[in-house]
C-alpha positions in Angstrom: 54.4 4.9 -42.1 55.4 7.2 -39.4 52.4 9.5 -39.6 50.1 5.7 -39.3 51.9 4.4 -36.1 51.1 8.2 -34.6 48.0 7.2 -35.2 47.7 3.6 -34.3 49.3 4.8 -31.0 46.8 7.3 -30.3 43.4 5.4 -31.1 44.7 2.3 -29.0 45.7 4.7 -26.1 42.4 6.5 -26.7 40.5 3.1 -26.0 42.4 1.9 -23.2 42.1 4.8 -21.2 38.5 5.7 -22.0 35.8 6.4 -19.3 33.7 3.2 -18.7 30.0 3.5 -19.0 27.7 1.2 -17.2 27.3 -0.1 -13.4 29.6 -1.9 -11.5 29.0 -5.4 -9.6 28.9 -3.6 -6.3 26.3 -0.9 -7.9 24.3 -3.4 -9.2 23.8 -5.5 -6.4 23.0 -2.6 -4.4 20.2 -1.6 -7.0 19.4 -5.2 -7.0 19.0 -5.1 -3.2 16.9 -2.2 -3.0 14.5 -3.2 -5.6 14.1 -5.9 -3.3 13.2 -4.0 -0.6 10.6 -2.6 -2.3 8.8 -5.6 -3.7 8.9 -7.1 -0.5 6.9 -4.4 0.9 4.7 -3.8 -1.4 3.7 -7.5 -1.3 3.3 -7.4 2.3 1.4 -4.4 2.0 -1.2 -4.8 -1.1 -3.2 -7.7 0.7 -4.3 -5.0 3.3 -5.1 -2.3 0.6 -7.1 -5.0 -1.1 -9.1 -6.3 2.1 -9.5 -2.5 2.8 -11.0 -1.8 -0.1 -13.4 -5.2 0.3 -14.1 -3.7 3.6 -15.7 -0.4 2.3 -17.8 -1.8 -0.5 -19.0 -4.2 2.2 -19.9 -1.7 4.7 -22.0 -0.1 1.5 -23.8 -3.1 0.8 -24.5 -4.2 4.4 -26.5 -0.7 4.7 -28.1 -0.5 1.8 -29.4 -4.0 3.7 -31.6 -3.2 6.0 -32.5 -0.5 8.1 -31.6 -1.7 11.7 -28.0 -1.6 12.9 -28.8 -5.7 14.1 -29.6 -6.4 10.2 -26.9 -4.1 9.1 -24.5 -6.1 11.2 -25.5 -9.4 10.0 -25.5 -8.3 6.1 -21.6 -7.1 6.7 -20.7 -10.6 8.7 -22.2 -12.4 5.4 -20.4 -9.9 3.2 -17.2 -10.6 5.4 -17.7 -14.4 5.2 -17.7 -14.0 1.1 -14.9 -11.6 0.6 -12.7 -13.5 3.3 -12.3 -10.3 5.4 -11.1 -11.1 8.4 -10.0 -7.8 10.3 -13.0 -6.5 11.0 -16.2 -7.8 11.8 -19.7 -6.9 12.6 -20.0 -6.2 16.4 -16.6 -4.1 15.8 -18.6 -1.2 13.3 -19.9 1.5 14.6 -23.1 3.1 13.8 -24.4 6.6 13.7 -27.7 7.9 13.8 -28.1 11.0 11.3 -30.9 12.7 9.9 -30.5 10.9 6.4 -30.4 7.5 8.4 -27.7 5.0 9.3 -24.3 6.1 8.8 -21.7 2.8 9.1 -17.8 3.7 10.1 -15.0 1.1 10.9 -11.4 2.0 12.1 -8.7 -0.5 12.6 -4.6 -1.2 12.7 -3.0 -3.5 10.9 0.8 -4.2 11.9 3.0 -5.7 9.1 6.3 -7.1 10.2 9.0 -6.5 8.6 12.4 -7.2 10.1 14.2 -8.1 13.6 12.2 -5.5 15.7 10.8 -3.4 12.9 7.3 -3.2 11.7 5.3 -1.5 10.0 1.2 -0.1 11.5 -1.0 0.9 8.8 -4.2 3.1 10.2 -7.4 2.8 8.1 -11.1 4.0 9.0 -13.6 4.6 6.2 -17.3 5.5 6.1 -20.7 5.2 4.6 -21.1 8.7 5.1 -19.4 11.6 3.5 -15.5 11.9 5.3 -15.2 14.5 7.3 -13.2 18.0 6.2 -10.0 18.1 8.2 -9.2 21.4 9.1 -5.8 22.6 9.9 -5.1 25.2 13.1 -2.6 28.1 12.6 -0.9 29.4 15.9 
């Protein structure tokens, strides 16, 4: 009997004074907030990959158009209308005369807000034409 309740003892104090595993409230709500955070952007954020992404297959298509940058231009504002692009349009491209033909490039910003004063500018340019090799300067 004596040599059980030792035991007993033991097990019951082992349990009660065991490490907890798991999160707490506070550490889950913090997760909780974060992943927030991040859906949030992202949502505000995809819509503008996606219209960039319409923006560069339209430039494409509007060259392989037509020859002249006033038919070019039109063929884009068309494209545009159908992919319901609307930061960017026609008179706003600019063309460049190479020795291959036409080259079609577009830059634009695209400010997100976020929250109170903070927001976020996104940069994008793209090209018909190859992209240009950045090079880097050592002093």
């Amino acid at each position: 009997m004596c040599g059980n309740k030792f035991v007993n003892r033991y097990v019951n104090q082992r349990y009660l004074t065991s490490n907890q595993k798991g999160m707490s409230l506070v550490g889950l709500i913090f997760t909780l907030s974060v992943l927030a955070m991040i859906v949030i952007l992202a949502a505000k954020v995809a819509p503008t990959v996606l219209e960039y992404n319409s923006i560069k297959k339209a430039i494409v298509r509007a060259k392989s158009a037509g020859d002249s940058i006033g038919t070019i231009q039109a063929a884009y504002d068309k494209q545009a209308d159908v992919d319901y692009i609307t930061s960017i349009h026609g008179r706003d491209l600019v063309f460049e005369k190479t020795d291959t033909g036409i080259e079609v490039s577009f830059a634009y910003e695209k400010k997100i807000h976020l929250l109170g004063p903070a927001s976020l500018l996104l940069e994008y340019e793209g090209t018909t034409g190859k992209p240009a090799k950045k090079t880097t300067t050592q002093d």
